[in-house]
C-alpha positions in Angstrom: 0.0 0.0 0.0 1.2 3.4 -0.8 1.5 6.0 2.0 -1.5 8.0 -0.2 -3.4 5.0 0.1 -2.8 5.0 3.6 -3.7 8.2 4.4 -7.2 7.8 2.5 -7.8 4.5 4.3 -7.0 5.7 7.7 -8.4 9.6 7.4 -11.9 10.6 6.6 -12.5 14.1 4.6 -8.8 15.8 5.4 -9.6 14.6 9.4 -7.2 11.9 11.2 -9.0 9.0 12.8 -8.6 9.4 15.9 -9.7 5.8 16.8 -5.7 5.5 15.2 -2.9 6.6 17.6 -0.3 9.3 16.8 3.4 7.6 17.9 6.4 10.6 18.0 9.7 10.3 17.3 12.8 12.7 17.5 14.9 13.7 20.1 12.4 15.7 22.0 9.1 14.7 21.7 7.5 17.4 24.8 6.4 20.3 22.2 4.6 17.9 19.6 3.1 15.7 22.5 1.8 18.4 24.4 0.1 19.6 21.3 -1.4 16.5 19.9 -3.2 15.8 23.5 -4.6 19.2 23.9 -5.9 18.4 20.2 -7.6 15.0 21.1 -5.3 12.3 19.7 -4.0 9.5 21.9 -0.1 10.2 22.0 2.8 7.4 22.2 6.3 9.1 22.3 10.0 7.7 21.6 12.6 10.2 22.3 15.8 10.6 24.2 14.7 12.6 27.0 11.3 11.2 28.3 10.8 14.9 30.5 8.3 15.2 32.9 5.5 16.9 30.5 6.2 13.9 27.9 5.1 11.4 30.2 1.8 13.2 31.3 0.6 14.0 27.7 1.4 10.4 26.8 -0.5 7.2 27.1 2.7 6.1 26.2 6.3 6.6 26.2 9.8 4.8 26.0 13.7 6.7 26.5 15.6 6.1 23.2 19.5 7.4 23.7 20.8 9.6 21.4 22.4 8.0 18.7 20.7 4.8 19.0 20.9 2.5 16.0 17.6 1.0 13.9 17.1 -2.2 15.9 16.9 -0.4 19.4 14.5 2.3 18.2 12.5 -0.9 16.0 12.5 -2.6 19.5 11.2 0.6 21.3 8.4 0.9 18.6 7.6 -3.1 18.8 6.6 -2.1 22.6 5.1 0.9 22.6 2.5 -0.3 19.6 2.2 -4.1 20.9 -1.2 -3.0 22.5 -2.5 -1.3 19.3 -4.7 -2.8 17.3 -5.0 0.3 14.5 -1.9 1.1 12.8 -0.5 4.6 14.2 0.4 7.8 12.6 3.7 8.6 12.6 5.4 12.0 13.2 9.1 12.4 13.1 10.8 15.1 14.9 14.3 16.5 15.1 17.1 13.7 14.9 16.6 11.8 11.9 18.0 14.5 9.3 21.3 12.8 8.6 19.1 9.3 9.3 16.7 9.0 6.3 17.1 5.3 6.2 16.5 4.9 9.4 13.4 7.3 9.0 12.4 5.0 5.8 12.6 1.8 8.0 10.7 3.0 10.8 8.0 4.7 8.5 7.0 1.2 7.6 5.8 0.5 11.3 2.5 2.9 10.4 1.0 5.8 8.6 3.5 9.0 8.1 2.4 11.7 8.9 5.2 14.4 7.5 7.5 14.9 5.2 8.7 11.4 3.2 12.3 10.3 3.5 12.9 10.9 0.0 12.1 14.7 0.7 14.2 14.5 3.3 16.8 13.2 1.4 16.7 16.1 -1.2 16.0 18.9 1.3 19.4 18.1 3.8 22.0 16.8 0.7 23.7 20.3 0.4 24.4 19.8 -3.5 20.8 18.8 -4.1 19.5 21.3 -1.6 21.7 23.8 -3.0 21.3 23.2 -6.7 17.3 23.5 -5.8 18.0 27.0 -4.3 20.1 28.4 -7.5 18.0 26.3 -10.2 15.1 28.5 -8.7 16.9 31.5 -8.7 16.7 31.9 -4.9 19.8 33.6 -3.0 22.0 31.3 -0.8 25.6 31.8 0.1 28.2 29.9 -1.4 28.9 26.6 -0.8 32.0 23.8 -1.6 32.8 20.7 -0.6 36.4 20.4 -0.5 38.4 22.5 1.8 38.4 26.5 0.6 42.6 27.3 -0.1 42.3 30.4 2.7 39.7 28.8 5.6 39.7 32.2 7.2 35.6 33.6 6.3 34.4 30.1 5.9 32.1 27.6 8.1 32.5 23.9 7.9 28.6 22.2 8.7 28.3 19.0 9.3 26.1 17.1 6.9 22.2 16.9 8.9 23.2 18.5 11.9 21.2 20.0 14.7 21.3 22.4 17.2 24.1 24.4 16.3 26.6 21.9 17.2 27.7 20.6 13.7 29.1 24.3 12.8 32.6 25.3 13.1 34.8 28.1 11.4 37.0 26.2 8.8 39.8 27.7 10.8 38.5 25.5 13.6 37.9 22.9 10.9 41.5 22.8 9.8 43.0 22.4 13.1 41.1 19.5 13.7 42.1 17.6 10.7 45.7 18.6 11.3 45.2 17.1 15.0 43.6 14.1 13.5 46.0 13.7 10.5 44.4 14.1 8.0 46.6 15.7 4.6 44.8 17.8 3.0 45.0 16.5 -0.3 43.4 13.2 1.3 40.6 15.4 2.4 40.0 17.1 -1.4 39.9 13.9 -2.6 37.2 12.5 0.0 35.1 16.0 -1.2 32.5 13.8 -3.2 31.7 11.4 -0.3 32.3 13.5 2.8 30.0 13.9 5.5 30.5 17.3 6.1 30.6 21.1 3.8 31.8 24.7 3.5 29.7 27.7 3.6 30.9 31.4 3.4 30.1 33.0 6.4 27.6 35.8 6.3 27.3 38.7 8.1 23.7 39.7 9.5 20.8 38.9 12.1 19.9 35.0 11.8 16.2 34.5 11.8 13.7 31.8 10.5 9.7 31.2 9.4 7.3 28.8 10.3 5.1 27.9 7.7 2.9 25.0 6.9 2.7 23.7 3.7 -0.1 20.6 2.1 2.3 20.0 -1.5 1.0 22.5 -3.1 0.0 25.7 -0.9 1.9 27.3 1.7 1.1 29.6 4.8 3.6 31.4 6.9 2.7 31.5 10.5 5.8 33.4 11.6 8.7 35.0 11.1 11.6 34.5 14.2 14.9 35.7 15.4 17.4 33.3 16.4 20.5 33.5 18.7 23.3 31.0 20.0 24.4 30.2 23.2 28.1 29.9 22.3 31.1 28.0 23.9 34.5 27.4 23.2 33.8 23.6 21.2 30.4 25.4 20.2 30.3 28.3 18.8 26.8 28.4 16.9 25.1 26.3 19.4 21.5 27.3 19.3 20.5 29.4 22.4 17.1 30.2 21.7 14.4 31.8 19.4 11.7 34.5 19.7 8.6 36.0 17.7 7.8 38.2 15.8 10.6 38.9 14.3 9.5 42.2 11.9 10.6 42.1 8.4 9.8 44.9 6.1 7.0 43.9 3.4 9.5 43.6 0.8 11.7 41.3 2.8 8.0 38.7 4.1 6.9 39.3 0.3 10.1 37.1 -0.8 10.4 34.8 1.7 6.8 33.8 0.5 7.5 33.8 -2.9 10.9 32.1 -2.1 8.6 28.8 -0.2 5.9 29.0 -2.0 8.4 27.7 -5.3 10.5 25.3 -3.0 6.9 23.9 -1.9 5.8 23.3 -5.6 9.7 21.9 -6.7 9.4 19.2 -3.7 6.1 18.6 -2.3 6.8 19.6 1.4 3.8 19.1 3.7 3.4 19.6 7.4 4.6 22.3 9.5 8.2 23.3 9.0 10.8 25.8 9.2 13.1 28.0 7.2 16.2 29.7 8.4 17.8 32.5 7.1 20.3 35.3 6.9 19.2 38.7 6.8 22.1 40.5 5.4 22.1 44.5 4.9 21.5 43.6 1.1 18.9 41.2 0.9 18.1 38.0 2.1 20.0 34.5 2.0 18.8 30.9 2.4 20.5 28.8 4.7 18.4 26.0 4.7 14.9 24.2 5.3 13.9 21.9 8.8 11.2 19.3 7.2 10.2 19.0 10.3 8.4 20.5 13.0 11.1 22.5 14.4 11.0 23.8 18.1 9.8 27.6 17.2 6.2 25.9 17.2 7.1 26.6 20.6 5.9 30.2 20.4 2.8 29.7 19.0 1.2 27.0 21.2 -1.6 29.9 22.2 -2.2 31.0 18.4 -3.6 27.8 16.8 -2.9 23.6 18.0 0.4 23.3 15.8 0.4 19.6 15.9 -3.7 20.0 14.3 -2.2 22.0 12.0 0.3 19.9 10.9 -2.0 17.1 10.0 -4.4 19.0 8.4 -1.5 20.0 6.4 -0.3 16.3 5.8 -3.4 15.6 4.9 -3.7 18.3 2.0 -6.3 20.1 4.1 -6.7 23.4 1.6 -4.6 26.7 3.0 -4.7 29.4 5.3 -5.8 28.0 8.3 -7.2 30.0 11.0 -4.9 31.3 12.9 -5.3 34.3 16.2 -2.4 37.1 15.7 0.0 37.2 17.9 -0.2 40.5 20.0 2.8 40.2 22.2 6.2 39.2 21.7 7.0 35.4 23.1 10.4 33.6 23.5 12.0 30.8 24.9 15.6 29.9 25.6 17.6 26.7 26.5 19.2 26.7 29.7 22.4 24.8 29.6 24.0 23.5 32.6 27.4 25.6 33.8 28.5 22.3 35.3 27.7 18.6 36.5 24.6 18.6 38.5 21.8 16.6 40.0 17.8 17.6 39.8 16.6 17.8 43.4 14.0 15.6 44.0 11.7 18.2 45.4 12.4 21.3 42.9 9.3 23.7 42.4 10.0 24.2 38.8 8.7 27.9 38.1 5.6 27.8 35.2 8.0 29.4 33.0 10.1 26.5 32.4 9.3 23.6 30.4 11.4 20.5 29.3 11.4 19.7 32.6 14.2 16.5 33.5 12.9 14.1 35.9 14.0 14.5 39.5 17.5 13.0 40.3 18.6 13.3 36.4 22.8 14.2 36.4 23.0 16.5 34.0 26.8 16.7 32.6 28.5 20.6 32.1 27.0 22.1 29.3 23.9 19.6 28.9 20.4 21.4 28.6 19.1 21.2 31.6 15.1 23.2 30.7 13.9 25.6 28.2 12.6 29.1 29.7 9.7 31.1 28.2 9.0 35.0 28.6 6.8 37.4 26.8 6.9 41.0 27.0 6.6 43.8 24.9 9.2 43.4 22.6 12.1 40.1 21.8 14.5 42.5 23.6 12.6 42.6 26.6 11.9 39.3 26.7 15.5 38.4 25.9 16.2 40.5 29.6 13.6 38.5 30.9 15.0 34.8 30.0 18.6 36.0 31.3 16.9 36.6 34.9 15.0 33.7 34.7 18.0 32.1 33.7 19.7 33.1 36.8 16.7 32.3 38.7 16.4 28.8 38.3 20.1 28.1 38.5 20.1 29.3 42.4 17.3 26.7 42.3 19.9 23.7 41.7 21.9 22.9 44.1 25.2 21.6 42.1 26.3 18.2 42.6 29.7 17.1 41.5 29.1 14.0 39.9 32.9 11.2 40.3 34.0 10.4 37.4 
């Protein structure tokens, strides 16, 4: 059966059955499972966190470590659906970028609900993605795949990374391979098969869109500004994101233009994000999340993102309905400053979500929550996270964990 016969056997007029379950998978499954029970559907999760809020929005949940291979995540999937008797939509978070076999193995196990892996495939291969972007005459920096003769103004991205922590200057990059022994000629030759890229650096105010999209259509539901929380080994790690981000209508009048003709060239569906550079000259394309990324954070109180999303898959005609937002919303992940142990009796502020289970060591430089602010404006609610920030570390009494 063909996942569109699938669908039409297991929806009914653009609407999941919801006799059907909806299992999760990513690394963090909170956001998406949170959303899906406040929109009815019975949730199973798989991720590599289990928090606190999974396990109450779940019927169902199981702790996958990171990096795990296909026959521990098959096994985890074997138990979670071994009391189903209707096949499950399936929803695949962050984690599986640079894993689309895995994500084609594990689709078999029910009815995808997202973005196929042969999408995924197109949109997080650099020289495919890449080729897309210039074939349709949309900007996007420069990219090679062999190292650049003078590093100095280049990143090096590993291929289907997250989170910021795949990016390093070349310079960085070089250093490494020297370390590691690694001639360079050895490494030009490698270029066709490596793992990894290089992308000039750009200069501006990183920011992204959420947008849904049903194949054909697409609707923007916001425009965001991102920022990193950097560290010595890390220096693009993501720190956090916050909405709106206002673009002037020429700047929202091609990034619409710009999806809108990446939709039609691949068939995207679901909810999904866009990041971008927003240089003094114009606007670059950095690349696309065919996922649900974690800005559906922000707008939780606007519409039910995870509905949205399978409306979407679904080919549910676009705009949805959607309430403006009216104040400015943000979140940020709080990273640990070094080894510590959740106290089993924390009062965890209602600002801070993500929350680990009590007892949890949590290694230097970990994420240990995300916090949420709104105010007036993303500066004020950037002012707002830092004390919050600050806040909830006094709460933690630091435990040196032996080695």
């Amino acid at each position: 059966m063909t996942p569109s016969n699938k669908l039409e056997t297991y929806c009914n007029l653009g609407e999941w059955d919801l006799a059907h379950p909806i299992l999760i998978l990513g690394t963090s499954g909170r956001a998406l499972a949170q959303s899906a029970a406040a929109g009815g559907y019975r949730v199973l999760v798989a991720d590599c966190y289990a928090d606190r809020e999974t396990r109450q929005a779940a019927s169902a949940w199981i702790q996958i470590p990171p990096g795990a291979d296909a026959e521990h995540w098959h096994q985890g999937i074997t138990q979670l659906l071994k009391a189903e008797t209707n096949p499950a939509g399936l929803v695949f978070g962050s984690g599986f970028e640079n894993r689309p076999e895995l994500m084609e193995e594990l689709s078999q196990r029910g009815v995808l609900l997202g973005n196929t892996p042969h999408c995924v495939r197109l949109l997080k291969d650099p020289r495919r993605f890449f080729s897309l972007l210039w074939k349709l005459a949309i900007p996007a920096p420069e990219i090679r795949f062999s190292p650049p003769a003078l590093p100095h103004g280049w990143l090096c991205k590993a291929i289907g990374g997250t989170g910021g922590y795949h990016v390093l200057p070349a310079t960085r990059w070089e250093q490494v391979r020297r370390q590691e022994g690694r001639p360079l000629a050895q490494e030009r030759r490698a270029s066709t098969t490596s793992s990894y890229y290089y992308q000039r650096k750009l200069e501006g105010q990183p920011g992204s869109v959420l947008f849904l999209a049903n194949g054909k259509e697409t609707q923007i539901l916001g425009y965001n500004r991102l920022w990193t929380a950097a560290t010595p080994a890390a220096p693009y790690r993501y720190g956090g994101v916050a909405a709106p981000l206002n673009l002037t209508p020429a700047a929202a009048t091609l990034l619409r233009n710009y999806l809108h003709a990446m939709v039609t060239a691949t068939g995207l569906r679901g909810i999904n994000g866009l990041d971008f550079i927003q240089e003094p000259g114009g606007l670059q394309i950095l690349e696309i999340n065919p996922r649900p990324p974690a800005s559906l954070n922000l707008y939780q109180d606007l519409l039910n993102p995870f509905d949205a999303h399978v409306k979407a898959c679904l080919e549910a005609p676009l705009p949805l309905r959607v309430t403006p937002m009216t104040t400015a919303h943000a979140f940020s992940i709080l990273y640990a400053p070094h080894p510590l142990q959740i106290p089993p009796n924390i009062l965890w502020p209602s600002f801070c979500y993500d929350l680990p289970v009590a007892r949890l060591k949590i290694e230097r430089e970990e994420p240990i929550c995300s916090i949420h602010a709104r105010g007036a404006s993303i500066e004020k609610c950037r002012q707002l996270l830092r004390r919050r920030q600050q806040q909830v570390l006094k709460l933690l009494t630091p435990n040196e964990i032996p080695l």
